[in-house]
BARO-58520 format. One line per 3 residues: number of its first residue (from 1); their letters; for each residue x, y, z of N, C-alpha, C. Coordinates in steps of 0.02 Angstrom, whole numbers. Layout:
<rs>
NUM> a> X Y Z X Y Z X Y Z ~ ...
</rs>
This chain:
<rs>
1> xxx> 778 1237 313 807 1172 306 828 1161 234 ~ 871 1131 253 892 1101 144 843 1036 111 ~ 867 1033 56 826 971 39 786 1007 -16
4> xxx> 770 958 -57 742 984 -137 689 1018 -119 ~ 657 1072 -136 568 1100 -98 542 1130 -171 ~ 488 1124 -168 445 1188 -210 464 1135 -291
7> xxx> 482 1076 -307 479 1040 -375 434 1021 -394 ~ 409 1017 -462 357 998 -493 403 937 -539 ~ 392 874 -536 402 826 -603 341 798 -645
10> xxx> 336 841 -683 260 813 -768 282 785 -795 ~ 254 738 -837 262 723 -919 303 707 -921 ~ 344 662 -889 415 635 -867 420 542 -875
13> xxx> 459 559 -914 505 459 -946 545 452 -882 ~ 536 415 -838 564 386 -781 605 330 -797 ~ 651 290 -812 661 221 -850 720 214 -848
16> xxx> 728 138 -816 798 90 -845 844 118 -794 ~ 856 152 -745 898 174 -705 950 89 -691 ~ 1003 93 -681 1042 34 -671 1060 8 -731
19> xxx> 1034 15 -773 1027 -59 -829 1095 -35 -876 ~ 1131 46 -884 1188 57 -921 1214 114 -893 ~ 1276 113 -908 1330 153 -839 1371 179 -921
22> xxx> 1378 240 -866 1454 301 -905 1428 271 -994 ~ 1359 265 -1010 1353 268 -1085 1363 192 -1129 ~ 1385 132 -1067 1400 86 -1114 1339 41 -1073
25> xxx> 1344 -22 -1064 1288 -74 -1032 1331 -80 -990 ~ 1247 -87 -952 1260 -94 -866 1267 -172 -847 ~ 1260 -199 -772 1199 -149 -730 1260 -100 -697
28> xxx> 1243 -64 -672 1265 -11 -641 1310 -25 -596 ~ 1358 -7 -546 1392 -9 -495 1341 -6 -411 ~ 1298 41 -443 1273 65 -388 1217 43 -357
31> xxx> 1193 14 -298 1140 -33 -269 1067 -10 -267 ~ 1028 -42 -296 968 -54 -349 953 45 -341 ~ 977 86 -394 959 136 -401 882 140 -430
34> xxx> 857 210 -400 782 236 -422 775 255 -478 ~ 701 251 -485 667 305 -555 682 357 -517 ~ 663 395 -487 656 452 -428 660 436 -360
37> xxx> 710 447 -334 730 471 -265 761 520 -229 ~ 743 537 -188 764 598 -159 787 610 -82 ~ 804 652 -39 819 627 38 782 680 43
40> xxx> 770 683 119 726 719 149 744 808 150 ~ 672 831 124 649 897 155 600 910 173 ~ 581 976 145 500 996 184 453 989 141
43> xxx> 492 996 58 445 985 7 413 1050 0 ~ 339 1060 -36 325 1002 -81 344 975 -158 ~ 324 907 -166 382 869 -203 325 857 -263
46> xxx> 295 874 -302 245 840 -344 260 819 -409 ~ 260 739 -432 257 701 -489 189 677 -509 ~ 185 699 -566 146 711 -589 132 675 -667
49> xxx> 75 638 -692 82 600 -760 141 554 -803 ~ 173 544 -778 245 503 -769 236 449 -771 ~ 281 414 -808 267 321 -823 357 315 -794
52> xxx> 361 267 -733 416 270 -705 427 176 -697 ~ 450 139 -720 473 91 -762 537 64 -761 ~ 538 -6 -761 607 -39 -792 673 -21 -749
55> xxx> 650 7 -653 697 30 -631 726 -27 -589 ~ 804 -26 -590 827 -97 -544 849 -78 -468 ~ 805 -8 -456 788 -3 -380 717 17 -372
58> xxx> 699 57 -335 616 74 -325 599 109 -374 ~ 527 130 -380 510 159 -438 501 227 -440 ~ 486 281 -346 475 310 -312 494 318 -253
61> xxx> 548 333 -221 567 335 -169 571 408 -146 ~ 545 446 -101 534 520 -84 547 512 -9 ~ 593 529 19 606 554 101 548 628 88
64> xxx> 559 661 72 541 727 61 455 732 84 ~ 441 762 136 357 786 165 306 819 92 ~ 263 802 104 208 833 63 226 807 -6
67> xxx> 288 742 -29 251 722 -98 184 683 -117 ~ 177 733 -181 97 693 -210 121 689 -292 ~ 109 596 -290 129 550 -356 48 561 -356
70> xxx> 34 595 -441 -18 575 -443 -31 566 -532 ~ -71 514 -548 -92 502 -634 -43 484 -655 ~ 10 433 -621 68 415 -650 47 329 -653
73> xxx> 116 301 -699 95 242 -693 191 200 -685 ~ 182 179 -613 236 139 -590 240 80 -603 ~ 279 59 -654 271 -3 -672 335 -62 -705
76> xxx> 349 -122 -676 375 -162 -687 478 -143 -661 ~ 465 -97 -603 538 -86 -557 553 -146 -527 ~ 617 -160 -512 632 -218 -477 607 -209 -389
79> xxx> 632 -168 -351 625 -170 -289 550 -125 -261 ~ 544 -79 -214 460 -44 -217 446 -1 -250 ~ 383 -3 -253 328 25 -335 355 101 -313
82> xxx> 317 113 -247 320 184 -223 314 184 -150 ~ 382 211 -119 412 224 -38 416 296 -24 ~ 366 303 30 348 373 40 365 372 113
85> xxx> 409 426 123 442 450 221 394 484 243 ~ 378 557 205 381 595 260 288 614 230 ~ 279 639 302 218 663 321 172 703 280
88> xxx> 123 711 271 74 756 228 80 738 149 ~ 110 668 128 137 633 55 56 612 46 ~ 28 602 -25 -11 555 -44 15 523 -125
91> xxx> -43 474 -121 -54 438 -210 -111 477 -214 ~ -109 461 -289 -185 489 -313 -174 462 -400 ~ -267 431 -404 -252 393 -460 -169 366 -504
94> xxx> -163 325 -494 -99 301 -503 -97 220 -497 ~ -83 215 -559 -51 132 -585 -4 102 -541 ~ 2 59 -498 79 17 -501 71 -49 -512
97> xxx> 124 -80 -529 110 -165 -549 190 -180 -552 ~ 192 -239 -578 264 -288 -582 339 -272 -552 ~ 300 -295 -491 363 -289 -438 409 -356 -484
100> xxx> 464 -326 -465 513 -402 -476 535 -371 -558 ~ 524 -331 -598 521 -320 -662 546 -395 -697 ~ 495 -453 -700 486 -516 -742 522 -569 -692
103> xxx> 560 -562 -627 602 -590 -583 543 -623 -538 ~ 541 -675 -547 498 -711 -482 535 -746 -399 ~ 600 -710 -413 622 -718 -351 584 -685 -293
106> xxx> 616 -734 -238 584 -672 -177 609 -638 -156 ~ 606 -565 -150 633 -522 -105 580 -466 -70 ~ 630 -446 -27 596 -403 29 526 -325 12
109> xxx> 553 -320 -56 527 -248 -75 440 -256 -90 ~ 398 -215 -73 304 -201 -79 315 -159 -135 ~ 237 -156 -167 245 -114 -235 217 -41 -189
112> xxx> 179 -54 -132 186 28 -72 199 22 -6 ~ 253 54 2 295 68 64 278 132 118 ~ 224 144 166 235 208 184 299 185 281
115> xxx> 349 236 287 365 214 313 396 290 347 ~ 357 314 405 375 392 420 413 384 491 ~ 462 436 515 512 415 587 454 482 624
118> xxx> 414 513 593 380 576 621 305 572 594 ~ 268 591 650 191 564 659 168 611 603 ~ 101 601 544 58 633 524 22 590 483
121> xxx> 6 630 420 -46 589 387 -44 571 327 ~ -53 521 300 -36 484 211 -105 457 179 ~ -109 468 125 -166 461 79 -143 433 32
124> xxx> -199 392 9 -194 351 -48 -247 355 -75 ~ -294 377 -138 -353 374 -172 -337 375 -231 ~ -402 306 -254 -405 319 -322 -348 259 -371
127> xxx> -312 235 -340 -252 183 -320 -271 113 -369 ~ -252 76 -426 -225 33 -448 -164 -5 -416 ~ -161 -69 -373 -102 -90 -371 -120 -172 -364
130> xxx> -64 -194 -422 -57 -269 -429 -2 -305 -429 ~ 8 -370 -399 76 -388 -382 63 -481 -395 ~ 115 -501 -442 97 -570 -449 151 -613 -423
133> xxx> 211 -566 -398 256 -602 -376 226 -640 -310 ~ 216 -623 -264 191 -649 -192 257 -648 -122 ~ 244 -678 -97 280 -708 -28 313 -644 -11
136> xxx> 275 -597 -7 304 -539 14 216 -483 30 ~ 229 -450 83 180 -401 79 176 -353 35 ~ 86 -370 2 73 -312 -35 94 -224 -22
139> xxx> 69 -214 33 88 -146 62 110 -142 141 ~ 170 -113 145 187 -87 207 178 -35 261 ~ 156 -24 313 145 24 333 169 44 395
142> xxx> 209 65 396 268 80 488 297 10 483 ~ 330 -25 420 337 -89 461 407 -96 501 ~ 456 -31 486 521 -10 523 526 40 599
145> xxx> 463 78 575 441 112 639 390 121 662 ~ 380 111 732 353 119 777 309 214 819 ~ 296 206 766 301 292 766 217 298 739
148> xxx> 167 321 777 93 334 765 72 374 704 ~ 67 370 660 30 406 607 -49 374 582 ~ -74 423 521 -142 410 510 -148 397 420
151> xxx> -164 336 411 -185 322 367 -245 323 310 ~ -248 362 268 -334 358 242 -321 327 163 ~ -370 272 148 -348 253 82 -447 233 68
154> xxx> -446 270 2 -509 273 -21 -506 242 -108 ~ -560 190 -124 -579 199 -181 -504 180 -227 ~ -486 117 -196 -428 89 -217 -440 9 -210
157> xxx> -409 6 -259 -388 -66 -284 -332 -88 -265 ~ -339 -164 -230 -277 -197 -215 -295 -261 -234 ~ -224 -279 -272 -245 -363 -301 -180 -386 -289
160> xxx> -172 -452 -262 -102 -491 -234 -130 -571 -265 ~ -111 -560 -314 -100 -635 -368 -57 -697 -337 ~ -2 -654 -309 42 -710 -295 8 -733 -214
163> xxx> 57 -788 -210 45 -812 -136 63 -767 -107 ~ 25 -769 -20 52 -756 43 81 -700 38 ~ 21 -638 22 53 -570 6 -21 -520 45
166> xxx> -32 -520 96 -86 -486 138 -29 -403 159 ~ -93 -358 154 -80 -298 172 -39 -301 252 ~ 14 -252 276 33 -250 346 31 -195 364
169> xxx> -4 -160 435 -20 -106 456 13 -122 521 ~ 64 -95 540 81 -74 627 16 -65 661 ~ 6 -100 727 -30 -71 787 0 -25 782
172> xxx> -55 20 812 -26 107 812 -45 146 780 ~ -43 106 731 -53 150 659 -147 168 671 ~ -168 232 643 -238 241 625 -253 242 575
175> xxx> -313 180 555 -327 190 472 -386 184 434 ~ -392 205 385 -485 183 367 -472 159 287 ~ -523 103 293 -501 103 191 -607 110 177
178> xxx> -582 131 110 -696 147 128 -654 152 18 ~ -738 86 6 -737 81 -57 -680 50 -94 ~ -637 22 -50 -588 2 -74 -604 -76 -105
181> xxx> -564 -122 -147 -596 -196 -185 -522 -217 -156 ~ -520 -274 -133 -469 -306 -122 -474 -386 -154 ~ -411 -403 -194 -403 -465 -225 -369 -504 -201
184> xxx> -355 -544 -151 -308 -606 -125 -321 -669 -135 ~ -329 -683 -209 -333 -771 -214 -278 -825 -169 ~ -223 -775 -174 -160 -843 -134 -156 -843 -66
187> xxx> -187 -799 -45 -165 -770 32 -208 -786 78 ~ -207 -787 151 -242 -813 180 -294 -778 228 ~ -264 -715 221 -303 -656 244 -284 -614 200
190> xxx> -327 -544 192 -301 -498 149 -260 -417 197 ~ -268 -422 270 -238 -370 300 -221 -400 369 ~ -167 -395 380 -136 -419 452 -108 -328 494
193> xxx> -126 -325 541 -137 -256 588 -95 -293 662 ~ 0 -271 628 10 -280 692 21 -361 715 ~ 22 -393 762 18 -450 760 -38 -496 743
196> xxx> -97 -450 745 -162 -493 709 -150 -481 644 ~ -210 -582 639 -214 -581 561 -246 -632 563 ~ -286 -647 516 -324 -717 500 -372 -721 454
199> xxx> -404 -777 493 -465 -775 422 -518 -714 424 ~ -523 -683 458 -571 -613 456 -536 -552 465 ~ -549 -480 450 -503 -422 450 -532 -416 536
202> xxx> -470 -382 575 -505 -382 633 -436 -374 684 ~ -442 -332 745 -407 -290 771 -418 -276 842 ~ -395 -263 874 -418 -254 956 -471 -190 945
205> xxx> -457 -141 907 -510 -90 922 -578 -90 859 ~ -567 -125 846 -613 -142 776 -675 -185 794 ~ -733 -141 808 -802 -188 837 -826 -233 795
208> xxx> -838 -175 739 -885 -213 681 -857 -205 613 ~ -873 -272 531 -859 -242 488 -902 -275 446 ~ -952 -281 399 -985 -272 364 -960 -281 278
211> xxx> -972 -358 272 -923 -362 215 -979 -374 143 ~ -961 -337 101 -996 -366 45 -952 -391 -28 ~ -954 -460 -46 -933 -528 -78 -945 -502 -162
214> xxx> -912 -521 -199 -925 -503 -270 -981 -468 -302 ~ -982 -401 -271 -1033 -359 -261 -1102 -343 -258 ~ -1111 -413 -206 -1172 -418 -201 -1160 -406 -108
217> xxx> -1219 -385 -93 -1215 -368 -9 -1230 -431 16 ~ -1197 -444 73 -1227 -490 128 -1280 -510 120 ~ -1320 -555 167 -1396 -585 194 -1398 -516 267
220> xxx> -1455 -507 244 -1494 -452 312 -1458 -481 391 ~ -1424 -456 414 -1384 -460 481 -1334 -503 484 ~ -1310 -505 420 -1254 -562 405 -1181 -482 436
223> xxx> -1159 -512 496 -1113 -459 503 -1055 -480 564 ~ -980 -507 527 -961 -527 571 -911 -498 619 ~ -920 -521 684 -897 -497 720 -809 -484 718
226> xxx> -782 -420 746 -714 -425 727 -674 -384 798 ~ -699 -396 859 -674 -356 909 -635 -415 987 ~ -650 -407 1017 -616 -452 1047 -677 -486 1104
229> xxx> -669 -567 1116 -714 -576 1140 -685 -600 1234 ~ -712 -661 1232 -691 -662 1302 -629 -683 1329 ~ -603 -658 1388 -521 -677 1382 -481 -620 1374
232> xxx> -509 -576 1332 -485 -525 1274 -436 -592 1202 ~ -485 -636 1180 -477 -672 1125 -500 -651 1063 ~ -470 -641 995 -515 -607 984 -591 -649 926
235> xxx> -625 -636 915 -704 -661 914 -676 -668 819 ~ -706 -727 819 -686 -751 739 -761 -751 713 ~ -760 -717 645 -825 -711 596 -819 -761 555
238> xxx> -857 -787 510 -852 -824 455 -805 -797 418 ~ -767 -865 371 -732 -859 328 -774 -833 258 ~ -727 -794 222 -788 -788 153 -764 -843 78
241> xxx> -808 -853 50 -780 -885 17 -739 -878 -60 ~ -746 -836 -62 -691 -799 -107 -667 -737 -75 ~ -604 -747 -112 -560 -678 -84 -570 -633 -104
244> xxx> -627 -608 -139 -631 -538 -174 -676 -519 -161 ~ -667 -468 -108 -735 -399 -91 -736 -355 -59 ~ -782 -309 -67 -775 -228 -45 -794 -218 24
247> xxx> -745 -183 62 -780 -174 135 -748 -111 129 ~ -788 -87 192 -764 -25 238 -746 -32 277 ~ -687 6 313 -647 -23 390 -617 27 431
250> xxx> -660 38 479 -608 113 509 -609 97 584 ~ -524 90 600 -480 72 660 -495 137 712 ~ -515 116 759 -534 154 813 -583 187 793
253> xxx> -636 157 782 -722 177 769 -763 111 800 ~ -833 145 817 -874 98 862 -889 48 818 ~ -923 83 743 -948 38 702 -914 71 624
256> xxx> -897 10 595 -884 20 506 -962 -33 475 ~ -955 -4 448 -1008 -42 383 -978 -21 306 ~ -1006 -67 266 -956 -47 211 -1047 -11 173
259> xxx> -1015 21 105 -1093 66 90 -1110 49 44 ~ -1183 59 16 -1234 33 -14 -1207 32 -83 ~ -1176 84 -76 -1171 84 -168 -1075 110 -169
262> x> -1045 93 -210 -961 113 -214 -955 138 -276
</rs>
């Protein structure tokens, strides 16, 4: 097949794409161009320690299977942080922040996009990501297709400053987050799965989840329910009272608990 394969990008100035054309000042002709983008191959595509910046399209955009952005820092692009297609792609330790580059308008773009037309598996560990714009989802996941893949995101940080900016996962989708800290002061839930969403994380196949609050654990059997109750309605846990805390959560498992120590 064609398509870029076998690239390594290191130690790489990513920056300002759009902002000056043919050598004089921009913005550009051309509609919100990337730090890096690429169309689809088989890969693999690896960027690597890269500060990718100041772009007036995404910051990361890879059709291409098996890219891994990793020890880079994506930061302050106008449209998404980092949009990953194809299958067997991960993050790994990696910065992103200031969607909107200083623009508090609203638009459509997440600072992470995974969005595959072909089933497999995407990783995220190790993950910094902050967004103060709002009224837009923090992270996307199948939200164009309908197409089953598997999600694993470990030992990551998500913080959504702005309003009404909760994580979105397709039904369908399979996923686990373990050790992860989630920040949603504006928002009203921090992960909507599909057409659920509310005041507790919680899913048709999701029994149990086990939340612990500004890192202190629960009260002994403090554990709320998150599966569906009668009716097939689904069973509402307590609200918490701040938006910031660490759970474990894995979709299509009997039981999650989040763990003793992170």
């Amino acid at each position: 097949e064609g398509g870029w394969r076998n690239v390594i990008v290191s130690d790489c100035y990513l920056a300002y794409s759009g902002h000056y054309y043919q050598g004089g000042p921009g913005p550009s002709p051309y509609d919100r161009p990337d730090g890096f983008g690429i169309e689809p191959s088989r890969g693999p595509v690896e960027i690597a320690r890269t500060l990718v910046e100041h772009n007036r399209g995404d910051g990361i955009d890879s059709k291409a299977e098996n890219t891994y952005v990793q020890e880079c820092i994506v930061a302050n692009n106008f449209a998404d942080g980092v949009k990953l297609w194809g299958p067997g792609s991960r993050i790994e330790n990696t910065l992103i922040y200031g969607r909107g580059d200083g623009s508090a308008e609203t638009t459509p773009w997440a600072p992470i996009v995974i969005d595959s037309e072909r089933p497999g598996t995407f990783e995220i560990t190790g993950v910094t990501v902050d967004d103060q714009v709002g009224n837009n989802y923090l992270m996307t996941v199948q939200y164009d297709y309908n197409v089953p893949i598997r999600l694993i995101v470990m030992n990551t940080i998500f913080s959504a400053r702005g309003p009404d900016s909760p994580i979105f996962i397709r039904d369908g989708v399979e996923f686990s987050f373990e050790g992860c800290l989630f920040h949603f002061p504006g928002s009203e839930y921090p992960l909507t799965w599909g057409s659920w969403g509310g005041p507790t994380i919680r899913g048709p196949h999701v029994r149990e989840a086990r939340i612990r609050e500004q890192g202190r654990l629960p009260p002994e059997g403090w554990e709320p329910r998150c599966g569906l109750g009668r009716g097939g309605q689904p069973e509402r846990g307590p609200r918490w009272s701040e938006k910031t805390l660490w759970f474990r959560l894995r979709h299509r498992s009997v039981r999650a608990r989040s763990s003793e120590a992170i």
